[in-house]
C-alpha positions in Angstrom: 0.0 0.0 0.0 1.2 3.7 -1.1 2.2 5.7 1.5 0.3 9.4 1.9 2.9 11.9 1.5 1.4 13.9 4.4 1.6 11.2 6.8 5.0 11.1 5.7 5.9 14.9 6.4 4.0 14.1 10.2 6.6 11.3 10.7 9.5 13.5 9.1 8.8 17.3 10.9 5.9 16.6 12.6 3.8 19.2 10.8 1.1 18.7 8.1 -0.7 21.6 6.3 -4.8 20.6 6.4 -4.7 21.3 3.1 -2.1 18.3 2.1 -3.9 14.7 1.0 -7.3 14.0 0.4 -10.2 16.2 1.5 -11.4 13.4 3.5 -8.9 13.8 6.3 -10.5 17.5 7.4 -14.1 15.7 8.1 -12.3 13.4 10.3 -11.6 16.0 12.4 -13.7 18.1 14.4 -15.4 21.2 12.1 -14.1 23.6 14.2 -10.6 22.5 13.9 -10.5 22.9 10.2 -7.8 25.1 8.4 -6.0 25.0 11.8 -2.6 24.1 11.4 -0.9 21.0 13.3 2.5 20.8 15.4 3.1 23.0 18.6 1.5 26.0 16.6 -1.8 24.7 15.8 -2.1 23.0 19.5 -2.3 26.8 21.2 -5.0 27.5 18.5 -7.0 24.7 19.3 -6.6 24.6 22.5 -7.8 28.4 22.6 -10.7 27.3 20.3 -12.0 24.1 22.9 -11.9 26.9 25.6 -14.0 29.1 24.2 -16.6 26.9 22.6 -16.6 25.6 26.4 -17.4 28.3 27.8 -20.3 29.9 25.5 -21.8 26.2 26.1 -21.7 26.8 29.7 -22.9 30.1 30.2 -25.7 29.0 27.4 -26.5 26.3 29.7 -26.4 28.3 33.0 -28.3 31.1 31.4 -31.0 29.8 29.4 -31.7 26.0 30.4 -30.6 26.3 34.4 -31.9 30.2 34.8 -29.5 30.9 37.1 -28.0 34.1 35.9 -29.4 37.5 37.2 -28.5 41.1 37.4 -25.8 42.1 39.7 -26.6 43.6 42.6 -24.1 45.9 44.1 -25.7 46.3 47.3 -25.0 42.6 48.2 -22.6 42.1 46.2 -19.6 42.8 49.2 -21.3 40.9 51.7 -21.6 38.0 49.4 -17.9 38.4 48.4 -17.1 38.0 52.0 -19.0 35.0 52.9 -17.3 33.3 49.6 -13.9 34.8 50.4 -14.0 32.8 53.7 -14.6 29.4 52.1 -13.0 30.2 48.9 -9.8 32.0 49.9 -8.2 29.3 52.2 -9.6 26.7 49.7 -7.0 28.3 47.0 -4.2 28.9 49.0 -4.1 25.0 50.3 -4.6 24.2 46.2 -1.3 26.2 45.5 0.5 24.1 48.0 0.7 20.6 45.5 2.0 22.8 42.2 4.8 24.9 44.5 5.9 21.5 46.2 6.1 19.5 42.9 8.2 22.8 41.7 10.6 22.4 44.2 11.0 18.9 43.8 11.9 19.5 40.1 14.3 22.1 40.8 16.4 19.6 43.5 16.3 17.1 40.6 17.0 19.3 38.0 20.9 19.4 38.9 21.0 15.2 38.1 19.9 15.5 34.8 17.1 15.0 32.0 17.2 10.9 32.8 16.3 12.3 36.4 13.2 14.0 35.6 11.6 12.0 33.5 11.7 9.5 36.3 10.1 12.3 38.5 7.5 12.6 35.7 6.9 8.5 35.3 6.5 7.9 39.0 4.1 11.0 39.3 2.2 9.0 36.4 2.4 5.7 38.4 1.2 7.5 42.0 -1.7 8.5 39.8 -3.2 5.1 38.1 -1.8 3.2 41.5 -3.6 5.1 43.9 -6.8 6.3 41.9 -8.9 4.7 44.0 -7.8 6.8 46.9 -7.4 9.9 45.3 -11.5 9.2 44.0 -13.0 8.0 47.5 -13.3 12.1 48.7 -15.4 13.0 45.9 -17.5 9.7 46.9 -17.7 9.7 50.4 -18.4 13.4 51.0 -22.2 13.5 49.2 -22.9 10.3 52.0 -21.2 12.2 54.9 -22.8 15.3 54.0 -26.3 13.5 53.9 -25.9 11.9 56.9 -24.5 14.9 59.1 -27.6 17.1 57.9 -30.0 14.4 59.4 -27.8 13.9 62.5 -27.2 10.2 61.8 -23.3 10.1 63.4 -23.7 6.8 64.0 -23.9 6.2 60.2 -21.3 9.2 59.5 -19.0 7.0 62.2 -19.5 3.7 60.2 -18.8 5.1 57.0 -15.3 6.5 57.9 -14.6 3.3 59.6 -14.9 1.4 56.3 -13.2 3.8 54.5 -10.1 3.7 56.6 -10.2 -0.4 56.4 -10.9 0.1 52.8 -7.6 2.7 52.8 -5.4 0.5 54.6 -6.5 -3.2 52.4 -6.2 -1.3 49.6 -2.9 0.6 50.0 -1.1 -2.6 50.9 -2.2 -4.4 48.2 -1.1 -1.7 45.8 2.3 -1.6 47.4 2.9 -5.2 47.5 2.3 -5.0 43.7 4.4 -2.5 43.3 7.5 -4.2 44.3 6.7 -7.3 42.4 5.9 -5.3 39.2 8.9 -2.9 39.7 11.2 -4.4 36.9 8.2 -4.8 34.1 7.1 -1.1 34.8 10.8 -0.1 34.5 10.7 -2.0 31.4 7.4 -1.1 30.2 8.3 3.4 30.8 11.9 2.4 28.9 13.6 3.7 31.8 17.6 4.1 31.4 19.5 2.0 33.8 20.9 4.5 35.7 17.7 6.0 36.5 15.7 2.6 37.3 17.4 2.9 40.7 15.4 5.7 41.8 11.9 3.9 40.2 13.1 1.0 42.3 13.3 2.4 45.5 10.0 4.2 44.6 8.1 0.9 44.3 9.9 -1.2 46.9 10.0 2.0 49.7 7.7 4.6 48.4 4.8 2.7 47.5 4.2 2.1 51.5 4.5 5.8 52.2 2.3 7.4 49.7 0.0 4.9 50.1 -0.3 6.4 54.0 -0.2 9.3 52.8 -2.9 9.0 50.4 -4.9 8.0 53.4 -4.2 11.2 55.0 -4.8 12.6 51.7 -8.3 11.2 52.1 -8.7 12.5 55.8 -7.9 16.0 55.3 -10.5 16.3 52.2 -13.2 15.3 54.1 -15.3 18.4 55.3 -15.5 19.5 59.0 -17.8 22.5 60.5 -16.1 25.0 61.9 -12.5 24.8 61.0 -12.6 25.4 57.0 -9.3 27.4 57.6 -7.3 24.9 59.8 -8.7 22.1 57.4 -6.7 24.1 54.3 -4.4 25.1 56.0 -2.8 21.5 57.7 -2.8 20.9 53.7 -0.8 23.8 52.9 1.8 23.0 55.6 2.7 19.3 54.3 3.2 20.2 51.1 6.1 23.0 51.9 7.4 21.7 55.4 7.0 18.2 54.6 9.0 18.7 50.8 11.6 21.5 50.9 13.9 20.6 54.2 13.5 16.9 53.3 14.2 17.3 49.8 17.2 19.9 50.3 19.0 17.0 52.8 17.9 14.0 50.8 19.6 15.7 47.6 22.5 16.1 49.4 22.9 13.0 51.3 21.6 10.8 48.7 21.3 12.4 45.5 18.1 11.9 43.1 17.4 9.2 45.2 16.9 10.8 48.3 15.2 13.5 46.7 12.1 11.1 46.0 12.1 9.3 49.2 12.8 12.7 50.9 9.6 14.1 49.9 7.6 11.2 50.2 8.6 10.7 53.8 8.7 14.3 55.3 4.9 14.4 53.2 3.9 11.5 55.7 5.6 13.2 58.5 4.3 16.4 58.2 0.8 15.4 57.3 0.5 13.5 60.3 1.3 15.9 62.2 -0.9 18.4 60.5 -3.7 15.3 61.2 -3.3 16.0 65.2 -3.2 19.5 64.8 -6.4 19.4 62.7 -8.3 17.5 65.3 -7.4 19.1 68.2 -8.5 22.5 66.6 -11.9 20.8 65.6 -12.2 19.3 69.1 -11.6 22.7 70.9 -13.8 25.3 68.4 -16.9 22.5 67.7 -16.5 19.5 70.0 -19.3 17.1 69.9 -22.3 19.4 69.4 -24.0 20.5 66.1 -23.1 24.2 65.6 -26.5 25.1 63.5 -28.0 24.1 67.1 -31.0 21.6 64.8 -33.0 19.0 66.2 -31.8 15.4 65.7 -34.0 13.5 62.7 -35.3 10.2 64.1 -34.1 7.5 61.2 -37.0 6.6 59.2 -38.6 3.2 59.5 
């Protein structure tokens, strides 16, 4: 079979004019991406063109078929700002904390090489499809609690987290115990050069324990509590620099790229322990055991 000369450029510069080949090739893509232009060029295009067609489908949606638009009112429009702001504000500055960590962490490895930070890059892959489970089970579990908790049912609230930790700690073992029998096919399987294979190694045979403990923290700190929304983002802001930079910075220089990984996996645990305690003992002295919206108890339906 012929080859087309425009899948031939692709392989060759990676770059294909639309208008190269048969016509047919522009209504296999979308509409909108016609007459864009391929390579690193055309990706910024379409990205920008995804984003916008996003976004006039949303506000179509919100406006017309929700009816949840309406005219701005300035009069309650500060007071509103500031009941948002004290959700919203800590919830943004405990989201910075994972992006200015992994930063950090790239920079210590930087100094080891290209080899080393691909590594970085495969085992933050690997934490990913490993530990999915764990990273999905707050998005899950905090419609139940939430239902629960609004018809007083604690007793129900109490089981729930009970499972999930046994849940947490079945599952995390199991993952790592597959991670250190699997650690030379995944090596294999990410073509991994063999000086850099000693840093996925101690990953799967040391790492896999941590991060799967601290994945159950992880879990623990998403989970909503009444009356300490700043202490909960915060005690996530504090492992991620505490826990990463003075681990990372003595790893690196003890150890090399090797401690750098274990170093931040390990003062993560540490520190988010830690911030654990702390989290509870603020929750324990500003709520306690009563319901601060002072309701009634539901009875449980029959």
């Amino acid at each position: 079979m012929r080859a087309d000369p425009a899948q031939c450029r692709l392989r060759q510069t990676g770059d294909v004019d639309p208008a190269d080949g048969d016509g047919r090739r522009c209504h296999r893509r979308s509409p909108a991406y016609c007459g864009v232009r391929s390579g690193p060029g055309g990706c910024r295009h379409r990205y920008l063109i995804s984003s916008l067609v996003s976004a006039c489908l949303g506000f179509y949606y919100v406006h017309r078929v929700a009816h949840l638009t309406c005219r701005v009112s300035l009069k309650n429009l500060s007071g509103d700002i500031r009941n948002i702001g004290r959700t919203a504000l800590p919830a943004v500055i405990g989201n910075l904390a994972t992006p200015v960590g992994m930063a950090y962490v790239m920079a210590a490895m930087a100094p080891f090489g290209s080899q080393a930070l691909a590594t970085i890059g495969v085992i933050d892959r690997v934490i990913q499809v490993a530990f999915c489970v764990v990273f999905a089970l707050p998005g899950a579990l905090i419609p139940i609690l939430g239902q629960n908790l609004g018809a007083m049912n604690t007793a129900r609230v109490s089981q729930a987290i009970k499972m999930t930790y046994g849940l947490l700690i079945g599952y995390g073992s199991v993952t790592s115990l597959l991670l250190i029998l699997l650690a030379e096919p995944l090596a294999s399987l990410f073509h991994l050069a063999a000086e850099r294979q000693v840093v996925f190694f101690a990953f799967c045979r040391w790492g896999g324990a941590l991060d799967a403990h601290r994945a159950a923290i992880h879990c623990h700190l998403s989970l909503p509590q009444y009356g300490a929304t700043g202490v909960r983002h915060t005690v996530r802001l504090v492992p991620r620099h505490l826990g990463t930079m003075p681990f990372v910075w003595y790893g690196a220089h003890k150890f090399g790229s090797v401690g750098v990984m274990l170093g931040q996996l390990l003062g993560n645990t540490i520190v988010a322990f830690c911030a654990c305690v702390a989290r509870a003992s603020a929750h324990e002295k500003d709520v306690g055991h009563r319901d601060p919206f002072n309701r009634e108890p539901i009875p449980p339906q029959e």
